[in-house]
N, C-alpha and C positions, 0 to 999 in steps of 0.2 A: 560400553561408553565410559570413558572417565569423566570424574569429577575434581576439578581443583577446589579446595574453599582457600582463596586465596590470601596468604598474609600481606594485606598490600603494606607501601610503606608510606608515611606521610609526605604530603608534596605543601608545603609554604602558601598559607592562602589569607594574606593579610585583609581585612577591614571583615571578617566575617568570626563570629564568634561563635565560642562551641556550644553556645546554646541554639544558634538554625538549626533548624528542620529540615534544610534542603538534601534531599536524595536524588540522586540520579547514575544515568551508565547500566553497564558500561561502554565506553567508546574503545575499538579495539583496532589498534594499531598494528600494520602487517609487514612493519619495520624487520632487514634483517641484524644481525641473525636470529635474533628474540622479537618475537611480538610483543605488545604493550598493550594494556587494558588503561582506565583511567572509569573513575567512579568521582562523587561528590558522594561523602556520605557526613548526616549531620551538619552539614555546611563548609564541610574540608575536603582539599582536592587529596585523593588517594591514587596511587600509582601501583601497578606491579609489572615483572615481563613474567613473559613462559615463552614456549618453544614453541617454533612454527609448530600448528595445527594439522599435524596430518589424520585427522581420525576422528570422530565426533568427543567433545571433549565439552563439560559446562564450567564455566568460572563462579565464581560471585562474592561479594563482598558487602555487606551490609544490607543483606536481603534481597539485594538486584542481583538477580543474575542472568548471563545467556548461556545457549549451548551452541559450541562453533563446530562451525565444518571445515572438511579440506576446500580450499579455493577454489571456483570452477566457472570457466570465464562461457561455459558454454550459453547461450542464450534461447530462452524456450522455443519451439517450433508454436505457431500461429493456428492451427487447427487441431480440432480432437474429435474424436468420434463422440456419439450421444455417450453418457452417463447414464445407470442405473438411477442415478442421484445427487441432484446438484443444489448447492445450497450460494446464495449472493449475499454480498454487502456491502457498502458505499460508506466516505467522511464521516471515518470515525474521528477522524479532528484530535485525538489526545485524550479523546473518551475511553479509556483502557479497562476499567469496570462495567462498561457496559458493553464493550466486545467481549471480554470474558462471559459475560452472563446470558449474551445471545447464543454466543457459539457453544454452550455450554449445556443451555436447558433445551437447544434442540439436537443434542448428539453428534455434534461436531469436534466436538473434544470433551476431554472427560476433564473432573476437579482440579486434576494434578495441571494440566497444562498442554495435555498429550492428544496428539490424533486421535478419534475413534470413528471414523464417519469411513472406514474401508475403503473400496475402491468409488467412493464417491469423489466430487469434482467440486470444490469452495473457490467463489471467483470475488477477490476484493476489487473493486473497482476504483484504487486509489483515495489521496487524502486521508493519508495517516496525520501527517505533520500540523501543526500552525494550530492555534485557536486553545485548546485544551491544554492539561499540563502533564499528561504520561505518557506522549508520545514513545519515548526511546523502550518502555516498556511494551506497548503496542508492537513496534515496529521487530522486538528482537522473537514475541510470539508467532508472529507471520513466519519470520526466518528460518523456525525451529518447525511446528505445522508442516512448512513446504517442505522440508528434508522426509519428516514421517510419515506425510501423506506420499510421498515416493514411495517408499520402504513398504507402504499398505498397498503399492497398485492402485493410488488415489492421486488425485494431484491437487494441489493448490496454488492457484494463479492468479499471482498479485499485479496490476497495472498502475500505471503511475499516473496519477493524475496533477492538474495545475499546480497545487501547493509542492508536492514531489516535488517538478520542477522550477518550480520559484526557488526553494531555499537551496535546491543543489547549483540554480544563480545567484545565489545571493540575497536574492530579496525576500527581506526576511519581516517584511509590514506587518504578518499575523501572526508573528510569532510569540507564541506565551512567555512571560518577563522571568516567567522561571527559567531560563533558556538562556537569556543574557546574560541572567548572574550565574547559569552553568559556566558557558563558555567566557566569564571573566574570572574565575574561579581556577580553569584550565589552560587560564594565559592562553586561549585560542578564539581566532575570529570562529561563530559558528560553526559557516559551511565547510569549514577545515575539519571538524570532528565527523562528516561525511566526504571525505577528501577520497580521490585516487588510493590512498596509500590504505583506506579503511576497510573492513571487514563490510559495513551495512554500504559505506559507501560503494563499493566496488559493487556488490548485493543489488545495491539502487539502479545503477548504470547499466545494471544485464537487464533492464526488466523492460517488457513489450508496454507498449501504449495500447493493444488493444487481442481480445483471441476471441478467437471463432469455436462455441464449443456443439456439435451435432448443430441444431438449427439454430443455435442463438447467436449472437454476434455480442461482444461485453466491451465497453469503454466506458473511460470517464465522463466524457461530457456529449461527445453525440458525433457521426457523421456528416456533414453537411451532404445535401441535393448535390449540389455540382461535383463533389467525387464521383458520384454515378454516374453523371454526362461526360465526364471529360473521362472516364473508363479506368479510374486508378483502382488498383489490387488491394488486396489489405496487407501485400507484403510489402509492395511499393510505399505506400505510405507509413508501414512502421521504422522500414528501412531508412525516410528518410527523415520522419520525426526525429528518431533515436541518433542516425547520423552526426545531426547537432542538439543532441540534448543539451550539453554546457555551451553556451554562446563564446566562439573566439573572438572578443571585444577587436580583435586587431581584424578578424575576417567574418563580419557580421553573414547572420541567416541572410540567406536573398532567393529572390522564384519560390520555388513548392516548397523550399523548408522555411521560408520566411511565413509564410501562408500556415503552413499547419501549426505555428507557435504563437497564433494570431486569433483574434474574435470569433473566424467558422473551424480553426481547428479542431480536433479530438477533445483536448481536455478544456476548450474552453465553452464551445457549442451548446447554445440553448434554443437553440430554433426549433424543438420539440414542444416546447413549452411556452416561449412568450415570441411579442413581434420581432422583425417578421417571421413569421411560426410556420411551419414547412405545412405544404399539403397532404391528402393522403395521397395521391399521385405520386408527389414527393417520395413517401416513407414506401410505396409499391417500388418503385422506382429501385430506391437503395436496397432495398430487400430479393428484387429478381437479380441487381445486377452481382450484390455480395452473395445470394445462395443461403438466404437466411430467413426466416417466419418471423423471428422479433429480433428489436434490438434492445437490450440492456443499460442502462444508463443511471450513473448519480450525479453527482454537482448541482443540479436545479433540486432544492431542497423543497419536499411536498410534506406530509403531514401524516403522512405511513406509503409503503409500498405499492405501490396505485399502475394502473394500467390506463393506456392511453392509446387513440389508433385503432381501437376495438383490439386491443391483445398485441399490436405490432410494436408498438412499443410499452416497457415497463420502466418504470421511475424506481432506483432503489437508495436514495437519498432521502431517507425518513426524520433528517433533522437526529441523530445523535450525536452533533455538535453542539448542542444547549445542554447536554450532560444528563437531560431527565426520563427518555423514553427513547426508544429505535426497534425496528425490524430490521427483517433479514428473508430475503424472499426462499423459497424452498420449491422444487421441484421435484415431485416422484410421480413415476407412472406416465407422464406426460402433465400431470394437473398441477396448477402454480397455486401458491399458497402466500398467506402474509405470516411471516413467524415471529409472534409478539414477544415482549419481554417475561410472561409467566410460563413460559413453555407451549401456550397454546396454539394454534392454527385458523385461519382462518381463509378462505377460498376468496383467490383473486378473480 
């Protein structure tokens, strides 16, 4: 693996003086024939290129940094066999200190930053973005994880959830203010520094709405009942989620993708939890037709990782968007656990 420490060069960032604090980046541009990184550091936009990426290589510059890979537009496959060991977690929102500290004191990754959970199986359940203020930090850990957890015969698989999709539209309502004076800083609307042309962007766009791992079934915000009646797959609906991920303003979603970008879709779905709130019929129901004992789910924000359904379904949306406490569900042997912020355990 190489490592660049890059000497960026200064990019003109008027009304902001050298005494902000603002850090952020890198945004990594896949412009040819040189790539482009771009950082905020101290409150100055900073620029540098390098050479297309072909080979694991990290940059950084004023303490940010990522490690990039070769390009690869391939997109996960939707099933996996059972895990030895699977660990979850849901809306970290921007909370980057405390996904560090979960994944950390339960053996998911070691101090430095690096895989250690072997050929185990770490399923995020979307809602990196919006709310908190170290998103980009967050987001380039997951990106680096999923390459090492390959490398280990592990996998980790990241799903997108609402906010995902809100800011790669645009809509950017919960967005932390640290973020606007980024991308004013970078002379770039936002959702440009997640563009087509981008490293995470592109990263964003391959990524599934929802995976099936041995008996568990994992999304952001829930299944609705009627997927089950009306007989759709979970390929068919990822297919067609993903199909219009970016809304083409000139050929709006309409029929089944208008629906799955909508109130009972995947990442918006709370009929688990509040009215009208599915039966157990219901949650049998989706559970015979997908081939699945539970399903997995964050967005409805609970109070630690809780079970619901007598075990059919688990809630893994513990509230680490208020910045102060969060779990991480853990699974070995078959037995499901809540895994606190001191390392400990305790039986779901």
């Amino acid at each position: 693996m190489r490592h660049l420490l890059i000497s960026a060069v200064l990019v003109c960032a008027s009304g902001i003086t050298s005494a902000d604090t603002l850090d952020d980046g890198p945004y990594v541009f896949t412009s040819q024939p040189n790539w482009q990184a771009l950082w905020v550091c101290a409150g100055e936009a900073k620029a540098a290129t390098l050479p297309e990426v072909k080979s694991t290589v990290t940059i950084e510059e004023c303490g940010l940094q990522a490690q990039l890979q070769p390009q690869a537009a391939k997109r996960p496959v939707l099933e996996y066999p059972k895990p030895s060991k699977l660990a979850a977690i849901s809306d970290i929102h921007g909370q980057f200190e405390l996904l560090k500290t979960l994944l950390t004191v339960h053996g998911i990754m070691d101090k430095q930053g690096n895989w250690q959970f072997g050929q185990g199986h770490l399923v995020i359940t979307g809602d990196i973005f919006d709310r908190g203020p170290r998103q980009t930090e967050a987001l380039w850990l997951i990106y680096q994880l999923q390459h090492q957890a390959q490398e280990a015969g592990g996998k980790l698989h990241f799903l997108l959830g609402n906010h995902e999709v809100m800011v790669l539209n645009g809509d950017l309502r919960y967005l932390n203010e640290k973020y606007e004076k980024v991308a004013s800083l970078l002379n770039r609307p936002f959702p440009a520094l997640y563009g087509e042309d981008t490293v995470l962007g592109q990263w964003l766009r391959g990524r599934n709405v929802l995976v099936k791992v041995g008996e568990l079934l994992f999304l952001h915000g829930g299944l609705h009942p009627d997927l089950a009646k009306e007989g759709r797959s979970l390929a068919e609906i990822n297919q067609v989620f993903s199909g219009q991920l970016i809304e083409d303003k000139d050929h709006p979603r309409e029929g089944f993708s208008r629906y799955l970008h909508k109130t009972n879709g995947p990442i918006w779905y709370r009929g688990y939890f509040r009215f009208p709130q599915a039966s157990n019929e219901d949650i049998d129901a989706l559970r015979s037709h997908f081939g699945v004992n539970s399903i997995v789910v964050g967005h409805t924000t609970q109070e630690h990782v809780s079970s619901f359904y007598d075990g059919k379904i688990i809630a893994i949306d513990s509230g680490i968007k208020n910045g102060e406490n969060g779990e991480v569900l853990l699974i070995e042997n078959g037995k499901r656990y809540r895994g606190l912020l001191d390392g400990s355990r305790v039986s779901l």
